[in-house]
N, CA, C and O atoms as a GROMACS GRO file, in nm:
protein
  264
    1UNK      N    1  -0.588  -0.851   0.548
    1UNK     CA    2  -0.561  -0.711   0.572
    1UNK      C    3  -0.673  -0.627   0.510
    1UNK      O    4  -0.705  -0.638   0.392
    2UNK      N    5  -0.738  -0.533   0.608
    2UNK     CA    6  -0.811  -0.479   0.554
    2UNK      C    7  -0.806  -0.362   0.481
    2UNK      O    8  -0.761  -0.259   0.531
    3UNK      N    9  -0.862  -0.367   0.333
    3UNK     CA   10  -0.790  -0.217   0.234
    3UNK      C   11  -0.795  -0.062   0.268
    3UNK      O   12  -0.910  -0.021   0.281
    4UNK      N   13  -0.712   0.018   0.283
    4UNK     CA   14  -0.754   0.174   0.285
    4UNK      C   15  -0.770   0.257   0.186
    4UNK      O   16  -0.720   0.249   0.074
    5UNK      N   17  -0.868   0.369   0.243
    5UNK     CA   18  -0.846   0.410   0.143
    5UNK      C   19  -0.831   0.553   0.151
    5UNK      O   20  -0.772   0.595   0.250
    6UNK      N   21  -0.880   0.648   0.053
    6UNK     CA   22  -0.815   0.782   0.060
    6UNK      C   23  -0.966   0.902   0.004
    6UNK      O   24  -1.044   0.870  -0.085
    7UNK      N   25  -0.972   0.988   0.055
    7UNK     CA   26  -1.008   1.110   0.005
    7UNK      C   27  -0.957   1.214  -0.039
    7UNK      O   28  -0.924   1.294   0.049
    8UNK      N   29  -0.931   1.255  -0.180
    8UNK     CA   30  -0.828   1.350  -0.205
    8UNK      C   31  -0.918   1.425  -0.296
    8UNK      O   32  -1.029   1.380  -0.324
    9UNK      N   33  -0.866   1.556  -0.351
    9UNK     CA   34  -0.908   1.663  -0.420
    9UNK      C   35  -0.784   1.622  -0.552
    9UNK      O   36  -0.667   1.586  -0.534
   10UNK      N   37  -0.852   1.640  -0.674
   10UNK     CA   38  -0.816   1.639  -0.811
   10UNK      C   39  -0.937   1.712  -0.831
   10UNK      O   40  -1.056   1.693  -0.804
   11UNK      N   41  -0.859   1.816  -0.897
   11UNK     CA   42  -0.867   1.927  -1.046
   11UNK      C   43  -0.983   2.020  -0.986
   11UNK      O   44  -1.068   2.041  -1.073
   12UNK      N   45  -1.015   2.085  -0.857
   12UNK     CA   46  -1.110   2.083  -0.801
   12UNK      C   47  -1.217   2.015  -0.776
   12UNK      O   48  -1.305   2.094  -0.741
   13UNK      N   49  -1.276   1.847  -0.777
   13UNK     CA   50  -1.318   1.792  -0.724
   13UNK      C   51  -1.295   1.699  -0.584
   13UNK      O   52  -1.176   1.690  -0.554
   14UNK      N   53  -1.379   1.637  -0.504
   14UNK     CA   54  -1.360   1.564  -0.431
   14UNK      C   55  -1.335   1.390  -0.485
   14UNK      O   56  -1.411   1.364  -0.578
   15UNK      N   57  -1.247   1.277  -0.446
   15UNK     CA   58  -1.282   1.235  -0.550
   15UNK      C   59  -1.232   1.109  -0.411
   15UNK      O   60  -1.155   1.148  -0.324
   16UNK      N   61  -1.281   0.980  -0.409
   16UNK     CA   62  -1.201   0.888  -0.352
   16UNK      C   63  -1.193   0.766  -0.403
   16UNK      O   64  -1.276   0.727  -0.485
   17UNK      N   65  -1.038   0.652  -0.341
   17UNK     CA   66  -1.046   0.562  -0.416
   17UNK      C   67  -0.954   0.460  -0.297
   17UNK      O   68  -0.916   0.469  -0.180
   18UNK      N   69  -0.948   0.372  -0.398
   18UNK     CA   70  -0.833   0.301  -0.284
   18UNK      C   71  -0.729   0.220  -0.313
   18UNK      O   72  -0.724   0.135  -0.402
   19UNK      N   73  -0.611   0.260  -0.203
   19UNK     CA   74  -0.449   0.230  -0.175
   19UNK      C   75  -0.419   0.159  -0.254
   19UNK      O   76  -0.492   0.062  -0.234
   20UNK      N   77  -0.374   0.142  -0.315
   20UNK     CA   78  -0.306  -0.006  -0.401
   20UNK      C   79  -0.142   0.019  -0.395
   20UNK      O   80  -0.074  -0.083  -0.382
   21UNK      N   81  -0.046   0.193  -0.406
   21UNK     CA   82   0.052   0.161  -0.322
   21UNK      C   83   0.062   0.289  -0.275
   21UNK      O   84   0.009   0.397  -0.302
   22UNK      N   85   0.161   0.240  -0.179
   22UNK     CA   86   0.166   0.394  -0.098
   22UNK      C   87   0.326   0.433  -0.064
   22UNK      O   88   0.384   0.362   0.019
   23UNK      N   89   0.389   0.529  -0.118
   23UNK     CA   90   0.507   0.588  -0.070
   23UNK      C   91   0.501   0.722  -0.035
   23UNK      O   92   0.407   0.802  -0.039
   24UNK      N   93   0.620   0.735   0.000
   24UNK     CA   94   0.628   0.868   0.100
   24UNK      C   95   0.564   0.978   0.030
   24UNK      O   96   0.485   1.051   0.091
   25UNK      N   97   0.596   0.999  -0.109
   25UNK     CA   98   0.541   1.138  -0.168
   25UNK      C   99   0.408   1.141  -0.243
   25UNK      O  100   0.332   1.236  -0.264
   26UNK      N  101   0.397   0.967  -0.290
   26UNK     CA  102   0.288   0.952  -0.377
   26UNK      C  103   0.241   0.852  -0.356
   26UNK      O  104   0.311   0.772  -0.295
   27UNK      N  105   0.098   0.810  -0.398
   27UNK     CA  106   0.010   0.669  -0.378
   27UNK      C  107  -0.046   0.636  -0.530
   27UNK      O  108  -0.075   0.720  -0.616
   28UNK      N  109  -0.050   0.523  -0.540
   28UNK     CA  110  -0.133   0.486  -0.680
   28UNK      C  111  -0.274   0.424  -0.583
   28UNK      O  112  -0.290   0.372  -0.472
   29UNK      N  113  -0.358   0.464  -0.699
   29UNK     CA  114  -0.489   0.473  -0.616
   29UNK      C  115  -0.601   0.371  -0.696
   29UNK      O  116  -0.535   0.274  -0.736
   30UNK      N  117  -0.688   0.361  -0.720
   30UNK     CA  118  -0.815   0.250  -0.807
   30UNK      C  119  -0.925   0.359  -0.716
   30UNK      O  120  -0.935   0.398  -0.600
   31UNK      N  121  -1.004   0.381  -0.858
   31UNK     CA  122  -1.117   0.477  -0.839
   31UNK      C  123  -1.195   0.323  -0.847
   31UNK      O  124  -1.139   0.222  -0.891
   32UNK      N  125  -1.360   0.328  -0.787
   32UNK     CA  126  -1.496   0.198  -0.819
   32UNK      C  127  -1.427   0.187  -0.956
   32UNK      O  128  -1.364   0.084  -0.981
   33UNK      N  129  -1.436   0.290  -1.048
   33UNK     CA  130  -1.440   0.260  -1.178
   33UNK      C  131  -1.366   0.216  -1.250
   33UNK      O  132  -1.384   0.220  -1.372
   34UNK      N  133  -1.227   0.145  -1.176
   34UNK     CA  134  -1.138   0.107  -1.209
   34UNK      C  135  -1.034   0.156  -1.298
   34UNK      O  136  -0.960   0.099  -1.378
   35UNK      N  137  -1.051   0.313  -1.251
   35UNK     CA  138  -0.912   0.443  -1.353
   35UNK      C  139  -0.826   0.421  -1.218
   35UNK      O  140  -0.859   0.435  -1.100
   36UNK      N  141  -0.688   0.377  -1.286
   36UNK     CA  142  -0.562   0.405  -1.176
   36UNK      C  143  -0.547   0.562  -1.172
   36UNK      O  144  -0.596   0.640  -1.253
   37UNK      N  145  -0.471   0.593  -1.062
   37UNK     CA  146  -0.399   0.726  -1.083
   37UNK      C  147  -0.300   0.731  -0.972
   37UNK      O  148  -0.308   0.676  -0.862
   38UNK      N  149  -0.193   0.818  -1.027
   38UNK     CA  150  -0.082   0.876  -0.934
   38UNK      C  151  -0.105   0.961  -0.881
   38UNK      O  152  -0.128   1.052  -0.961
   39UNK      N  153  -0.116   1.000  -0.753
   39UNK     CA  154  -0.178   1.120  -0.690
   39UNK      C  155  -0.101   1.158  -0.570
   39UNK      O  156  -0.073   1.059  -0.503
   40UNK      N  157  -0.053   1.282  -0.515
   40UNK     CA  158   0.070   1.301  -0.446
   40UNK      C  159  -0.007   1.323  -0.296
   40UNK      O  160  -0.116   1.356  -0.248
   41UNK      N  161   0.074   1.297  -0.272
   41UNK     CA  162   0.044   1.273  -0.081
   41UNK      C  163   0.001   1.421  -0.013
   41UNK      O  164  -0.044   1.450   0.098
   42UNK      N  165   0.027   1.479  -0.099
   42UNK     CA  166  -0.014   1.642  -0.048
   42UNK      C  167  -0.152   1.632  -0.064
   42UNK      O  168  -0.211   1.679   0.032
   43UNK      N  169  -0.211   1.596  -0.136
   43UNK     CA  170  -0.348   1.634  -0.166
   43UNK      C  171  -0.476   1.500  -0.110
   43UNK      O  172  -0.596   1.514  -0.134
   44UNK      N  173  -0.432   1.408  -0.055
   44UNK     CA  174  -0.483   1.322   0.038
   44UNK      C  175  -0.547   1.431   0.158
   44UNK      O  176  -0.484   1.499   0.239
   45UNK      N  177  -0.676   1.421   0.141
   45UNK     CA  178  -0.726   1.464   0.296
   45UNK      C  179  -0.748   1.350   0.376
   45UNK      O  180  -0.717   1.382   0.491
   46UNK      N  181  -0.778   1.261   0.373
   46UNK     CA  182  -0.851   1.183   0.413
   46UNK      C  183  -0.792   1.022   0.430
   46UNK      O  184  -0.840   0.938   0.354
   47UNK      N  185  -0.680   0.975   0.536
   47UNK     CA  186  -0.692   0.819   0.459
   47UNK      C  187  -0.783   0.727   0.557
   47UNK      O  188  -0.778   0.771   0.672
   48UNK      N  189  -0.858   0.621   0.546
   48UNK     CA  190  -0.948   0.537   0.606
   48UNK      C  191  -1.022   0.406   0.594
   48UNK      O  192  -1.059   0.420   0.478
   49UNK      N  193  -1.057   0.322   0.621
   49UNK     CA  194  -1.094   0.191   0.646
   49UNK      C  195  -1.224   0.150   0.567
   49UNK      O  196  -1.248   0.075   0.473
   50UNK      N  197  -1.310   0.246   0.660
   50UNK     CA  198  -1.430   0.203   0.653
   50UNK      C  199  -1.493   0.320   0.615
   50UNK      O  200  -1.413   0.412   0.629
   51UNK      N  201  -1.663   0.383   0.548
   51UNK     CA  202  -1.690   0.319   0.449
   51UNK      C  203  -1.627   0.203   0.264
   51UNK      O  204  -1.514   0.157   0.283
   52UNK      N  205  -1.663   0.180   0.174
   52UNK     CA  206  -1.586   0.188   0.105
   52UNK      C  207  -1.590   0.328   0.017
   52UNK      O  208  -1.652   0.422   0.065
   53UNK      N  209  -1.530   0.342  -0.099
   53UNK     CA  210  -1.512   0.486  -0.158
   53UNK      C  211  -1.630   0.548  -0.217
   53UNK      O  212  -1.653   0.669  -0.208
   54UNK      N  213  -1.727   0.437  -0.297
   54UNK     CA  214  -1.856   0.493  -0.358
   54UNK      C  215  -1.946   0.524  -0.246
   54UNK      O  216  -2.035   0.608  -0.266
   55UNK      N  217  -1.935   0.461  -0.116
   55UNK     CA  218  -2.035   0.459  -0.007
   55UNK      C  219  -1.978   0.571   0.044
   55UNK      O  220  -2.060   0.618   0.123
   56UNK      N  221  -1.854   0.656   0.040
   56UNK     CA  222  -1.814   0.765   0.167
   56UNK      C  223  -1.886   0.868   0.034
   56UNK      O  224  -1.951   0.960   0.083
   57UNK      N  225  -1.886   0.868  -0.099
   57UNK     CA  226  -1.913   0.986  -0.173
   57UNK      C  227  -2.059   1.044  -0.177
   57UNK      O  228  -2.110   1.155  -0.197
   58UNK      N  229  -2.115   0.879  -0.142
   58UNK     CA  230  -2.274   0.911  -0.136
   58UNK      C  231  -2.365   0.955  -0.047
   58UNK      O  232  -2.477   1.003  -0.060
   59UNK      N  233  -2.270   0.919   0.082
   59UNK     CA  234  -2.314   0.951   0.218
   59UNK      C  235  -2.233   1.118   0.210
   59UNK      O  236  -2.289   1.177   0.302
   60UNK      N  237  -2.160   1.189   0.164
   60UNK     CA  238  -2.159   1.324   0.173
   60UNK      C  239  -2.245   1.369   0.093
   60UNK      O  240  -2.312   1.458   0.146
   61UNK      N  241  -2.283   1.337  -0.057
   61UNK     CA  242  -2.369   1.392  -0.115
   61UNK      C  243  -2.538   1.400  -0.064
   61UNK      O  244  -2.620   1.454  -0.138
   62UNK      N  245  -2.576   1.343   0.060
   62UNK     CA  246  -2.680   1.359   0.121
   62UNK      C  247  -2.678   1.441   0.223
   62UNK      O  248  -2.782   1.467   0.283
   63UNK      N  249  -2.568   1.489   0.255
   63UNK     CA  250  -2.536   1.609   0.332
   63UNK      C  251  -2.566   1.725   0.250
   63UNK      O  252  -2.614   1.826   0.301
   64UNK      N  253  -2.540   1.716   0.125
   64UNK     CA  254  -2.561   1.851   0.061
   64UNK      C  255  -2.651   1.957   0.067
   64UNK      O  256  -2.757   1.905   0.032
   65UNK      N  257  -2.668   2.056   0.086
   65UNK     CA  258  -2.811   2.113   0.059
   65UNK      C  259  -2.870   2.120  -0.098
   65UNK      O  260  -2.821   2.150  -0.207
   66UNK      N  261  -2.944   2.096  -0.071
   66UNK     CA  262  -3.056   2.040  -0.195
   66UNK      C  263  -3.068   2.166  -0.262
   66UNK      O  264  -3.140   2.177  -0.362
   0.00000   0.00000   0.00000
């Protein structure tokens, strides 16, 4: 099975990580860096497959304007 994962906003950042569980109101999540967190389903923009999470953050940060 292949893992998903999520793009969500904490504390005003962008931040992503991936699924480890998922219920109706909330998901526990694994940042690369291996910090769990509880994070509520409201604030998920994003859930998805493919890139993985360090690769979707780096490929927006080259979007940025410089």
């Amino acid at each position: 099975m292949t893992p998903m994962h999520v793009l969500f906003e904490e504390d005003g950042a962008f931040r992503a990580a991936t699924i480890l569980v998922d219920n109706d109101s909330s998901l526990q999540v694994e940042t690369a860096s291996g910090k769990r967190s509880k994070i509520k389903a409201a604030s998920v923009l994003l859930r998805y497959a493919d890139p993985a999470p360090v690769a979707l953050l780096e490929q927006a940060d080259l979007l940025l304007p410089g």
